[in-house]
N, C-alpha and C positions, 0 to 999 in steps of 0.2 A: 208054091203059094206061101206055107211058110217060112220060105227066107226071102219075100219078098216084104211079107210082114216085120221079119226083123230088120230084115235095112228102112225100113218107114219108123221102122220106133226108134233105131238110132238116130236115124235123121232127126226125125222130131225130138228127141233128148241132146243131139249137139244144137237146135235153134235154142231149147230153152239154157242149155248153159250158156249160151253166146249173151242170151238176152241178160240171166242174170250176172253174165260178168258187164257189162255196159253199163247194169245200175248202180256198180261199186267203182266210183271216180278213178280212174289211172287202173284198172285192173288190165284194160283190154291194151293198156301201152297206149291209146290214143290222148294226150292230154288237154282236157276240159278247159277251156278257159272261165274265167269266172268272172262273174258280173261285179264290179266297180261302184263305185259310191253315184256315179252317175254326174251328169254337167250338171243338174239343175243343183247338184250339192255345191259344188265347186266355185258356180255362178254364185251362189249366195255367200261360201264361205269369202270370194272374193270381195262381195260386196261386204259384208263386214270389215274384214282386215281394209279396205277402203277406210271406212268410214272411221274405224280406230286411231288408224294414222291420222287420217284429216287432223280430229279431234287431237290427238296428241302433239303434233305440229304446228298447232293451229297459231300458237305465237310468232313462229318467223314466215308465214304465209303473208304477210303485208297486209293485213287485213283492217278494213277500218273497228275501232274501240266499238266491244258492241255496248258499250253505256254513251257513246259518244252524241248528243245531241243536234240535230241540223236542221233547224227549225227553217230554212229554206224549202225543204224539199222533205216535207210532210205527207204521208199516206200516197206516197209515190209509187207510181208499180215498176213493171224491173226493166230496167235499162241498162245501158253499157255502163253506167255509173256504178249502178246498184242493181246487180243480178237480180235478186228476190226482190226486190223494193224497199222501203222504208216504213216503220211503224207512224204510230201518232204523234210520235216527239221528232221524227225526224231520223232514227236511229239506224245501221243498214239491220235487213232480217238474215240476211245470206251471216254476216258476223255474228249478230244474234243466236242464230240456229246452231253454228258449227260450235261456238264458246257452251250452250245451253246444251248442245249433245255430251260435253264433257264431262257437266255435273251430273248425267242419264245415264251416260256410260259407268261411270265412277260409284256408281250407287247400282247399277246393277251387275258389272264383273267384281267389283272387289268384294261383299259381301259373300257373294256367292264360293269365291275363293277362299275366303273364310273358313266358310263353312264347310267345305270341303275338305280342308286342313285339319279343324277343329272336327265336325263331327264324321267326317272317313275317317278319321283315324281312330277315334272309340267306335264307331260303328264296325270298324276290321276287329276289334279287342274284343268288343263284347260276342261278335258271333264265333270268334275263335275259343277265348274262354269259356262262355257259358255261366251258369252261376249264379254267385252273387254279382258278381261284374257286370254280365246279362240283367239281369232283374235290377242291379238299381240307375244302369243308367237307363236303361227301358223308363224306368216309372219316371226319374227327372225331363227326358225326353214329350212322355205322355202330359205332364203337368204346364210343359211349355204350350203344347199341342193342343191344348185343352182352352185356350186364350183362342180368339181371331185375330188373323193376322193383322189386318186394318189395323183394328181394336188396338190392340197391343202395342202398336204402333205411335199409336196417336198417344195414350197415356204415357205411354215410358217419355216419349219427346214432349210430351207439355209437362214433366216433373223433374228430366235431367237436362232438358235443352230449350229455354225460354230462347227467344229473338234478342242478338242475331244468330239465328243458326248457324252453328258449327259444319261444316261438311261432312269430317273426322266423325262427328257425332251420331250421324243418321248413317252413314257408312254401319260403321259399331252395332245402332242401333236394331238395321237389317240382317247383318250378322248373327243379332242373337235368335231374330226370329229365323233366319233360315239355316239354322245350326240341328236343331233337333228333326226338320224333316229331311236332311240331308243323310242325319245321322242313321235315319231310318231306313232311309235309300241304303243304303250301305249296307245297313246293319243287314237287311233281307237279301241281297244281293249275294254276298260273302255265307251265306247260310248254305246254298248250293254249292259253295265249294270244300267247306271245313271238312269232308267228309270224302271227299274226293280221294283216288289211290294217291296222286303224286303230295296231297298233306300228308296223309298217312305215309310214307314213304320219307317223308321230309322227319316226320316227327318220329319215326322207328330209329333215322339215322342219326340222333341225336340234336337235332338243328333246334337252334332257339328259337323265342318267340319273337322275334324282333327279324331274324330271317325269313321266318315261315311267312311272316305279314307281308314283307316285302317283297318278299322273291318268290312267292306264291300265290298269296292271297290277290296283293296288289294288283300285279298286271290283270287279274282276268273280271276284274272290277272297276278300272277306268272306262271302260266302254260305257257301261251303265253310268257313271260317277258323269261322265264328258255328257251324252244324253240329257241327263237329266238336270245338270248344270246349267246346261245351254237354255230351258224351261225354265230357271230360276230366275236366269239373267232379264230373261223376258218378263214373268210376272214382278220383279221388281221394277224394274222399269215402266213400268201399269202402275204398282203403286207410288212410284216416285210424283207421276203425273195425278194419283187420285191423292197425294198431299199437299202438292201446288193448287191444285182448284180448292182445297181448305184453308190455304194460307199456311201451311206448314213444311216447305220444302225452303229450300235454300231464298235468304231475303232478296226480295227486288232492291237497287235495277242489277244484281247479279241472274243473267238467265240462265234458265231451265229449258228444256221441251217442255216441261208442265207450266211453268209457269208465262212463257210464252202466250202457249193457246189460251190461256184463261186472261190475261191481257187482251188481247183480240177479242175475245166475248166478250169484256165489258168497257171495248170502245165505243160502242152506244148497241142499242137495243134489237137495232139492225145492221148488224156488224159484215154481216157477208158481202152488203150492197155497200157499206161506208167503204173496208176494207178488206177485201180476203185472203189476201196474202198471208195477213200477220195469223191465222190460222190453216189456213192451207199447208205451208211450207214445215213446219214441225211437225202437224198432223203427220203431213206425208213420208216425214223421215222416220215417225216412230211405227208408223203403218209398216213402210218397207222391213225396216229391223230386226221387224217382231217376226214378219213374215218368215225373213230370212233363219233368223234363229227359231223359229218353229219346223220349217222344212227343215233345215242339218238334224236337229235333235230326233226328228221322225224320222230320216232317212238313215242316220246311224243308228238307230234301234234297229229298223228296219235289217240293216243289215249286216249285224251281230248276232239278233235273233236267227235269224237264216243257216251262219258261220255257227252258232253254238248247237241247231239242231241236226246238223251233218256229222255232228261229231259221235 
């Protein structure tokens, strides 16, 4: 009886090693495959890289001038002429839209590039130093922070950029406001690693501060930096559009997305039944875009979160 008993409890202690070696990835020699960024990432990342080219190419597409006037064919909807139709001057929308995604583009990647230049890289300094370095770019950080973005926005450009708006200028502009919340993405990001064995190991072995940033800090801070980038692109691109409905993004007849659609509303008072095109078709590209660049940034959180807690 009792060495029936002990072959039951061996039994039962090789199930439970079996089981816990299965919950530690590759122990059991069987190897795990792992889950991937997934299509619906791919599908959007495509559709963006899409749509960047459009825009960046958009010069040798043969495309008609989108200021170019055709008072023949006014509030036309879309034909083999004119894909998207024609505004109230006669203008094509399909040119419109792809030139006016340029300036949407341009005011939401480049900014944010920016700022990710500008404040990742004090944001790596200050959470590596600590300090004084810490503390006072913290506090010039908070003091920007401290502003509304809008707000901020609209004053700096009605004191440094009268009409005709500069591109260059609101580029810069957005830059400055999205420099210190970047900085701070960063800065709390890098917090979890200064402390880590492979810094302390970097730093025991004499390695400078300009390697450790780089060749430590760096990589395990992109993931978050890309994330959360991607979110910027998008809320600039929102305000890009809430400056054209105030009259302060790039001058007509240079298009915008924003300033498109607000065109379109005040083609008359019932604009969807005169034309809806001329709002439809921007609508629908910034809809997509945002879309897109909200799924990658949540699905690359998603799944670095995951990758960073397996570790």
């Amino acid at each position: 009886m009792s060495g029936a008993i002990s072959e039951l409890t061996a039994a039962d202690a090789g199930t439970e090693g079996v089981l816990a070696l299965e919950a530690i990835p590759g122990a059991t020699g069987i190897p795990r495959r792992r889950a991937g960024l997934g299509v619906l990432f791919w599908v959007c990342a495509g559709w963006v890289l899409l749509m960047v080219l459009v825009a960046l190419f958009a010069p040798v597409l043969h495309l008609t001038s989108p200021t170019y006037q055709n008072y023949s064919a006014v509030n036309a909807g879309p034909s083999i002429h004119h894909l998207f139709g024609t505004d109230e001057l006669g203008r094509d929308l399909m040119s419109r839209v792809i030139y006016g995604s340029r300036v949407s583009l341009i005011i939401g990647f480049a900014p944010v590039a920016i700022g990710l230049v500008i404040g990742g890289g004090l944001g790596l300094l200050a959470a590596y130093r600590g300090g004084t370095v810490d503390a006072t770019t913290n506090a010039v950080a908070f003091v920007i922070l401290a502003f509304p973005a809008l707000l901020a926005i609209i004053v700096v450009e009605q004191f440094w950029n009268p009409p005709p708006r500069a591109l260059w200028k609101l580029v810069v502009i957005f830059a400055v406001v999205a420099t210190p919340i970047l900085f701070r993405v960063i800065r709390a990001t890098a917090l979890g690693f200064v402390n880590r064995e492979f810094v302390t190991a970097a730093r025991c072995m004499g390695a400078r501060t300009g390697r450790i940033l780089l060749r430590e800090l760096l990589p395990n801070i992109v993931p978050a930096a890309v994330s959360f980038g991607l979110l910027g692109v998008a809320t600039a691109m929102i305000l890009e559009g809430s400056l054209a409905f105030l009259g302060l993004s790039v001058q007509l007849p240079n298009p915008s997305l924003g300033n498109i659609i607000i065109e379109g509303v005040k083609v008359s008072d019932n604009f969807l039944s005169t034309n809806p095109y001329i709002v439809l078709w921007p609508s629908l590209y910034v809809f997509l875009m945002l879309s897109a660049l909200n799924l990658m940034a949540d699905r690359l959180r998603s799944y670095f979160d995951v990758r960073e807690a397996k570790l």
